[in-house]
C-alpha positions in Angstrom: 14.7 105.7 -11.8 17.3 103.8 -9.8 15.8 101.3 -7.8 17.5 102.2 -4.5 14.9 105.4 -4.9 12.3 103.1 -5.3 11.8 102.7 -1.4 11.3 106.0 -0.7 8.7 106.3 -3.1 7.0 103.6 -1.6 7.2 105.3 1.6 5.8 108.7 0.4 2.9 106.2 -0.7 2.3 105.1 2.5 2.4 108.5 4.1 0.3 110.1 1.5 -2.1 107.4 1.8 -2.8 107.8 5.7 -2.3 111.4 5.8 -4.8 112.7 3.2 -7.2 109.6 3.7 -8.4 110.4 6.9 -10.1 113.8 5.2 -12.8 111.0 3.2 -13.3 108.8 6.1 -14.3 111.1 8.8 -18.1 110.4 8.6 -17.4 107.0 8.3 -15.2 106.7 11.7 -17.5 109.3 13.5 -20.3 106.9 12.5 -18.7 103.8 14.3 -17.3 105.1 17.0 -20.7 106.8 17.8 -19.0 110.7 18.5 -19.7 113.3 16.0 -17.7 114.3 12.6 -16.0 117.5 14.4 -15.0 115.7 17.1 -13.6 113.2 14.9 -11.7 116.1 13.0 -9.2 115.8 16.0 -8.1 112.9 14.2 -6.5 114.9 12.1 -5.1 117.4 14.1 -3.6 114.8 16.3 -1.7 113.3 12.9 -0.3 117.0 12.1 0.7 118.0 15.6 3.1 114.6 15.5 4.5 115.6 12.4 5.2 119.1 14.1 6.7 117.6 16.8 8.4 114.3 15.4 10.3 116.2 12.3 13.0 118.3 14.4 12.7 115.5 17.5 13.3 112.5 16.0 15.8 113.5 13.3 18.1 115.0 16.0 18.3 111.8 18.3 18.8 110.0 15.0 21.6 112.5 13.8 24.3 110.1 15.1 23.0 107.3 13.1 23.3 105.9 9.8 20.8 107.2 7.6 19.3 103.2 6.5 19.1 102.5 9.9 17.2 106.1 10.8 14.8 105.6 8.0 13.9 101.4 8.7 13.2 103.0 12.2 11.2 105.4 11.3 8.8 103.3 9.3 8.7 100.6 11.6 7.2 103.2 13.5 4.9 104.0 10.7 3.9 101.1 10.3 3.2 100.0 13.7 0.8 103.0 14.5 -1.1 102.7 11.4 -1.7 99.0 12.2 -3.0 99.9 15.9 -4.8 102.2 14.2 -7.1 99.2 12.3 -7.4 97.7 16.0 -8.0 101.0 18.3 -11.1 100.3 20.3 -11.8 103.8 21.0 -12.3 107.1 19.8 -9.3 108.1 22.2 -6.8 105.3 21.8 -7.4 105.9 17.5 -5.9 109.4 18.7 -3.8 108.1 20.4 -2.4 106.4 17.6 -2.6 109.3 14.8 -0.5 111.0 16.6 2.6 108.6 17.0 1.8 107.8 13.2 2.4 111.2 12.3 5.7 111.4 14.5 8.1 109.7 11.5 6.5 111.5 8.5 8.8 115.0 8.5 11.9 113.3 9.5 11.3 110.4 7.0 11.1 113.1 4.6 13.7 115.0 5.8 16.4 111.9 5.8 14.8 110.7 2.6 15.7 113.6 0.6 19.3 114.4 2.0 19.8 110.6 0.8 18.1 111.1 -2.4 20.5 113.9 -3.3 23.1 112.0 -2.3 22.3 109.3 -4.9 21.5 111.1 -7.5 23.3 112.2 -10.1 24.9 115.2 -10.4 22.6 118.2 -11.4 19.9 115.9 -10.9 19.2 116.5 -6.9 16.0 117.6 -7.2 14.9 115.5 -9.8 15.6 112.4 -7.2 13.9 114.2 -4.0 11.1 114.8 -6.9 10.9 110.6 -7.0 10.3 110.7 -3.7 7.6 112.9 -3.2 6.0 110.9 -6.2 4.7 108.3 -3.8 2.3 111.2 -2.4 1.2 111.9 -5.7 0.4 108.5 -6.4 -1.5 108.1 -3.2 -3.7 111.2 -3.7 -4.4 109.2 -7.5 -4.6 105.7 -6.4 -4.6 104.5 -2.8 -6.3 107.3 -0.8 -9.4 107.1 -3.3 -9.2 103.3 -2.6 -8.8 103.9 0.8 -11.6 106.0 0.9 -14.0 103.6 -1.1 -12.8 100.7 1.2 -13.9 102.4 4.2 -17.5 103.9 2.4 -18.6 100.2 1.3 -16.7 97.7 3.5 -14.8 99.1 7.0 -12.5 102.3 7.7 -10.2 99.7 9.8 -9.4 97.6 6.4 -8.0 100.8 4.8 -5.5 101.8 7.8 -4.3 97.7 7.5 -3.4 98.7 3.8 -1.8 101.4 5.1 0.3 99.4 7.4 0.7 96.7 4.8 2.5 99.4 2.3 4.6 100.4 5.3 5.7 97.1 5.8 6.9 96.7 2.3 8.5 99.6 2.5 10.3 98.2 5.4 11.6 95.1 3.3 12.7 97.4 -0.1 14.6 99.9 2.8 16.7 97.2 3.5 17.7 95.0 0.8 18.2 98.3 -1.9 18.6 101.5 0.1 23.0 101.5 0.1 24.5 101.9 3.5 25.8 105.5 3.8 28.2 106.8 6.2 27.0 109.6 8.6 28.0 112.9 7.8 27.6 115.3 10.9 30.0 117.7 11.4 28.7 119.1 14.6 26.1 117.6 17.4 22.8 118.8 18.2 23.3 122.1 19.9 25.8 123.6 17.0 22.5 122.1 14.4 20.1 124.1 15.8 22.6 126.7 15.7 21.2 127.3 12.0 18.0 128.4 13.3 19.6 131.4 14.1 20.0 132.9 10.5 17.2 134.9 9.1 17.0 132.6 6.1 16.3 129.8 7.1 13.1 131.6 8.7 12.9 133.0 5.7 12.6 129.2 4.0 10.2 128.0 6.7 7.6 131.5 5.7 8.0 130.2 2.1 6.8 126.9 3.2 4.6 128.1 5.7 2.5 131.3 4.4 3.1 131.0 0.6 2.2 126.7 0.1 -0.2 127.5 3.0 -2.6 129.4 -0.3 -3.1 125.9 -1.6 -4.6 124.5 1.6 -7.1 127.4 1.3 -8.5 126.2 -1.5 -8.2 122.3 -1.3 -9.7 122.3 1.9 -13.1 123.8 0.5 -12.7 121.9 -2.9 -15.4 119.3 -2.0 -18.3 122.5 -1.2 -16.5 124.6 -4.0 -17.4 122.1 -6.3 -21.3 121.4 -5.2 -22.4 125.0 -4.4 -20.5 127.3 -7.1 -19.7 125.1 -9.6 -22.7 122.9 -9.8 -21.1 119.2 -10.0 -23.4 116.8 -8.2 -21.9 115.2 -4.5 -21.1 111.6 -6.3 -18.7 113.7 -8.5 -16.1 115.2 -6.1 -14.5 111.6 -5.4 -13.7 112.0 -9.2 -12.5 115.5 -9.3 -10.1 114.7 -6.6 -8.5 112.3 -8.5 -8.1 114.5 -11.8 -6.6 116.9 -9.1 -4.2 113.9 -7.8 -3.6 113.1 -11.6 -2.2 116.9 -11.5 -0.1 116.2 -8.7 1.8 114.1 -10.4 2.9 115.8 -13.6 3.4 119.1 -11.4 6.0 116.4 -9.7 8.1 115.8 -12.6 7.7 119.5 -13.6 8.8 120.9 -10.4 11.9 118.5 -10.1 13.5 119.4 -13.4 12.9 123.1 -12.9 14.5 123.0 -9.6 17.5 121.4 -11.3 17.4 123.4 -14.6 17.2 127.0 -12.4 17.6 128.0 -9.3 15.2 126.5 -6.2 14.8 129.6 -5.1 13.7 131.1 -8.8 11.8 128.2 -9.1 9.8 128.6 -6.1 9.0 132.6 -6.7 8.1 131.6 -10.5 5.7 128.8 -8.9 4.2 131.0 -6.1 3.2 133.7 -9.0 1.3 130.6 -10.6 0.2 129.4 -8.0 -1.3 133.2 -7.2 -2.6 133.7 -10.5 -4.3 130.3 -10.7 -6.4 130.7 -7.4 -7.5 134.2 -8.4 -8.8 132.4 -11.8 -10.6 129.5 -9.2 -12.3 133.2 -7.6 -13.9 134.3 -10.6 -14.1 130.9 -13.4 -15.8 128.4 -11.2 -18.8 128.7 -12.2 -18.0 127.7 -15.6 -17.9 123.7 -14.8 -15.2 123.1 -17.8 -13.2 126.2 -16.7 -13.5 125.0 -12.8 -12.1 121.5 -13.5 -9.0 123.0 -15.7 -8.3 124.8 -12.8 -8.6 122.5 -10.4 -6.0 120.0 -12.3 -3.6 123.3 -12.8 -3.7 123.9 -9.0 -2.9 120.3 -8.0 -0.1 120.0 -10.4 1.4 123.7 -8.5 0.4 122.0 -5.3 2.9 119.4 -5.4 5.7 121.5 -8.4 6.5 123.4 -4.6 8.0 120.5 -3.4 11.0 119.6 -4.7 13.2 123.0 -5.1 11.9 124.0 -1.5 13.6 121.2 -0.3 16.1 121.4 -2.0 16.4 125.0 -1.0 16.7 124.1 2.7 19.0 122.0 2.3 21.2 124.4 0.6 20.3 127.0 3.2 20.9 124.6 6.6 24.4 124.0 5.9 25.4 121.5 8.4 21.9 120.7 9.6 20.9 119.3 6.1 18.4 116.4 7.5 17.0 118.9 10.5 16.4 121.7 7.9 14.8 119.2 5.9 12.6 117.9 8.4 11.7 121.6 9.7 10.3 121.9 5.6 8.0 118.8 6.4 6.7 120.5 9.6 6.2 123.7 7.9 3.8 121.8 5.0 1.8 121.5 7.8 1.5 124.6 9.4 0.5 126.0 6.1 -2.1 123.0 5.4 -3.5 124.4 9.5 -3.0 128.0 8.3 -4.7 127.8 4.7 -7.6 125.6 5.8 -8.4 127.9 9.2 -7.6 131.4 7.5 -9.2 129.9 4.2 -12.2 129.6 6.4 -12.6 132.5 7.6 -14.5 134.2 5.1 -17.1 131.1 4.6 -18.0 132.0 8.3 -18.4 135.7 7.5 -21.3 134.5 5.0 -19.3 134.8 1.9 -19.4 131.9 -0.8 -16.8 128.6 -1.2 -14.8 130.0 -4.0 -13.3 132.7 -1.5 -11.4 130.9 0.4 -9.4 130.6 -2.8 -8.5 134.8 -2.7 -6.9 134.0 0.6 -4.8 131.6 -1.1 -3.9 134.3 -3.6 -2.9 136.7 -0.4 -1.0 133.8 1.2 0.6 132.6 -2.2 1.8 136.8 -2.8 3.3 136.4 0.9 5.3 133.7 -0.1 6.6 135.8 -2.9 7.6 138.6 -0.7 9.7 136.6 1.9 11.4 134.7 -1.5 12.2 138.3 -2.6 13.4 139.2 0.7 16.2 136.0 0.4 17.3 137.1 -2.9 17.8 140.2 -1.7 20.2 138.7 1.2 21.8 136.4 -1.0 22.6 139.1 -2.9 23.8 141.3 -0.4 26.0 138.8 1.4 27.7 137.9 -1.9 28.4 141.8 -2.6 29.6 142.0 0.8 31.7 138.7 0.1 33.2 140.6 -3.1 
C-alpha cells in the first residue's frame, strides 16, 4: 500500500467508526439523556440526512480547490462535530451535532476516491479506492465494537472523543503524505450538474440505491434475526457482528481486484446476483445456527465487495463531474441503508418473522440487477450508434 493512501484509510476509520457506532449505543445515550430509545434513533437520521445533503453541497463549493486542501477541510469538520458530540449537553444540541458530522462523509469519500485513482497505478484504480474503503471495514471489526463496549461499561461520550481523536490523526497523515494535486475542472458548477441529466448516471445512483439498499434489509434486523430464528443468546450478537465485519474486509480486497480485473459494471451485476442468492439462503438456512453464521460472514463480505467498482463506475459515468458523481454514490449508500431498513421492516410489522426482511433484500438486490442490465444495454447501444 503506498503510504500516501494511508490517510484515507484512516479516515474511512473514523467515519465508519461514528457512523455505524451510534446503532450499539442508542440505549445507552437514550439512558443519560433521560428521552426514550426511538427518539434517540433521530440520532441517526440526523447523521444520514447530513451525508445527503453535505455530499453534492460541499464538494461543489470545494470544486475550485485543491483536492488536499478540500479533504484537510473536510475532516477538520469531522473532527470538530464528533468532539462536540462528547461535550453536547442535550439531547437536541447531540443532534445538532450528528448532523454537521455527517456533512463531510460523502464528499470525503467522493474526493478521496477520485485522488485514490489518481495515485494508483495503472489498472489498479479500484484496487486503491478499495484501500480506502478498508478503513470502514476495519471499523465495523475493531473500533465500532470498542466503541460500543466503551460506552456499555464506561461513558458513550469517551467513544465519540475516540472518534474525534482518529479524526485528528487523520488530519496530521493528510498533510504531511497526501501529494499536492492540481485541480482538474473543466467546467464550473452549473455545466457539473449538467451530468445529472443523462439517464445513466440515474441509472448508477438506482444501483446504489435499490440494489445495495437489499443488504440494509437484512443487517438492520441481524441483532433479532439472530436471537429469535436462529437461537444465539443476546451476549452473542456483539460477536457475530464482528465475524460479519471480519467479512467486510476480505469482500474489500475481493471487490477491488474484480473491479480492476473486469468491468465495474460486470462486477457489480455478478455481485448483486450474490448478493440475491445469499439473502434468499439467510430466508430459509437460519435456523440452522452453523449455516446462519456462514451466511452472515458471506453477506458482509458482499456488503462491502459493492463498493469499489460502483465507484469506480461513477466516476467513469460522470465525466467531468468525477468528485460530484462520486459524492452523489456516498449519498446514495444512504438512501438504500433508509430504504432497506424501512422497507426491510415492513413485513416484521405485518407479523411475519426476522429472517424476512432478508427476501426484501433479495427483491431489492434483483432491482439492482435490472437497472445494471438496463446500462449495458445503453452502453451498448450508444457504442453501435457510435459505429
Amino acid at each position: 500500500m503506498k503510504k500516501s493512501l494511508f490517510p484515507l484509510l484512516l479516515g474511512g476509520l473514523g467515519i465508519g467508526t461514528t457512523e455505524f457506532v451510534m446503532m450499539g449505543l442508542l440505549p445507552d445515550i437514550a439512558a443519560d439523556l433521560h428521552t426514550s430509545i426511538p427518539v434517540a434513533g433521530h440520532l441517526i437520521s440526523a447523521y444520514a440526512l447530513g451525508v445527503v445533503i453535505g455530499a453534492p453541497l460541499l464538494v461543489i463549493v470545494s470544486s475550485n480547490y485543491p483536492p488536499k486542501k478540500v479533504l484537510i477541510s473536510l475532516m477538520v469538520i469531522f473532527t470538530v462535530f464528533n468532539t462536540f458530540s462528547a461535550f453536547a449537553p442535550t439531547h437536541l444540541m447531540l443532534l445538532i451535532a450528528r448532523f454537521f458530522a455527517g456533512l463531510p462523509h460523502g464528499a470525503f469519500f467522493g474526493v478521496g476516491a477520485v485522488i485514490a485513482s489518481r495515485l494508483a497505478e495503472k489498472g489498479k484504480q479500484a484496487q486503491a479506492i478499495s484501500v480506502m474503503f478498508a478503513g470502514l471495514t476495519i471499523a465495523n471489526l475493531a473500533t465500532v465494537p470498542l466503541g460500543t463496549w466503551i460506552g456499555h461499561h464506561f461513558l458513550w461520550r469517551y467513544t465519540f472523543g475516540l472518534v474525534g481523536f482518529i479524526g485528528l490523526i487523520t488530519l496530521v497523515f493528510l498533510i504531511i503524505w497526501i501529494p499536492v494535486l492540481t485541480v482538474e475542472r473543466a467546467g464550473n458548477a452549473r455545466s457539473e450538474l449538467q451530468v445529472f441529466k443523462s439517464p445513466d448516471t440515474w441509472l448508477v445512483i438506482l444501483i446504489t440505491a435499490i440494489g445495495t439498499g437489499g443488504l440494509f434489509a437484512w443487517i438492520s434486523y441481524i441483532a433479532p434475526l439472530m436471537t429469535h430464528v436462529s437461537g444465539f443468546s443476546g451476549s452473542s450478537v456483539s460477536w457475530i457482528l464482528i465475524l460479519a465485519g471480519f467479512g467486510m474486509v476480505i469482500g474489500n480486497i475481493i471487490g477491488g481486484r474484480l473491479a480492476d480485473r473486469i468491468a465495474p459494471l460486470m462486477a457489480c451485476v455478478w455481485l448483486l446476483i450474490a448478493m440475491a442468492i445469499t439473502l434468499l439462503l439467510i430466508y430459509f438456512f437460519s435456523e440452522n445456527q452453523i449455516a446462519s453464521l456462514m451466511l452472515t460472514f458471506i453477506a458482509g463480505a458482499l456488503s462491502i465487495a459493492l463498493a469499489a467498482p460502483i465507484q469506480i463506475l461513477m466516476i467513469n459515468t460522470a465525466k467531468g463531474a468525477e468528485m460530484l458523481g462520486a459524492a452523489f454514490t456516498q449519498a446514495s449508500f444512504n438512501v438504500g441503508n433508509a430504504l432497506g431498513a424501512f422497507l426491510g421492516g415492513l413485513p416484521i410489522i405485518a407479523g411475519y418473522d426476522y429472517n424476512t426482511p432478508s427476501l426484501v433484500g433479495v427483491m431489492m438486490a434483483l432491482s439492482g440487477v435490472f437497472f445494471a442490465w438496463l446500462l449495458i444495454k445503453r452502453t451498448k447501444k450508444i457504442r453501435l450508434t457510435a459505429a
